[in-house]
N, C-alpha and C positions, 0 to 999 in steps of 0.2 A: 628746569634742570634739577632743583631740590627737589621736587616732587621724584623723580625718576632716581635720585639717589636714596630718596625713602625707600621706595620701592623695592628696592635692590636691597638694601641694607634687609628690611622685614621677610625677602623670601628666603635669602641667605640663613635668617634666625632661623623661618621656617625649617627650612632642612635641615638646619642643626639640631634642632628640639625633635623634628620625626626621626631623626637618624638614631637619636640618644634614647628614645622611649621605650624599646624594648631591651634596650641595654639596662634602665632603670627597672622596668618592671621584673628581669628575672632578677635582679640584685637584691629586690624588694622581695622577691616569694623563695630565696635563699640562694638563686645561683644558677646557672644553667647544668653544672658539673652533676655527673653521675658516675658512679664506678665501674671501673673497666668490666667489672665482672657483671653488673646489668646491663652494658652499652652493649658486650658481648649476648646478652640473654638475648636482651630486646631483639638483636642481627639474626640470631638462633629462631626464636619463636617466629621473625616476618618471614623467614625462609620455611618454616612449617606449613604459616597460614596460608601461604601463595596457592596451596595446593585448594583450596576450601570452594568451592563452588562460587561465583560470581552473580547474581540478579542481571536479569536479560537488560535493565535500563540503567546502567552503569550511572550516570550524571550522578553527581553528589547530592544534589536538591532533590530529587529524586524519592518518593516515596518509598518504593522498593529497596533504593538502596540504605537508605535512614533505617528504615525494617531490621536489613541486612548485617549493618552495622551495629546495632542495638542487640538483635536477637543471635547473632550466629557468631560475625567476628567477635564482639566485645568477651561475650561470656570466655571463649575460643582459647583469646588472648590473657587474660587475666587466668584462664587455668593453666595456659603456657607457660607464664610468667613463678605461678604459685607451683611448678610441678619444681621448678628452676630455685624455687627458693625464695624468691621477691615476691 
């Protein structure tokens, strides 16, 4: 019966502590918050990029798409961003 109530008590923590960890890490890297006028870019630019050509092997692990992301969206978006001001 103590045994079974350890139990319970440690996975209870468990989930407390996963639940709280990314709560902590953005506190820690200054915040989740961003201003309404990037939250709005950010909404602007993914509504641009939609249109951009897609790689035939979509999967995310995906070589192609790693390419994809690296070479076409990233630069893409960071000029979207920089045309926008941020």
């Amino acid at each position: 019966m103590k045994l079974n109530q350890n139990f319970i008590l440690m996975a209870i923590f468990c989930l407390c502590i996963s639940g709280c960890y990314e709560a902590g890490v953005r506190f820690w890297n200054g915040g989740p918050y961003i201003s309404k006028a990037e939250h709005k870019a950010h909404k602007e630019c993914f509504e641009e990029l939609r249109t951009l050509s897609r790689p035939k092997n979509e999967y995310v692990g995906s070589k192609e798409m790693q390419d994809w992301l690296g070479e076409i969206y990233g630069p893409a978006e960071r000029k979207c961003m920089r045309r926008k001001g941020f």
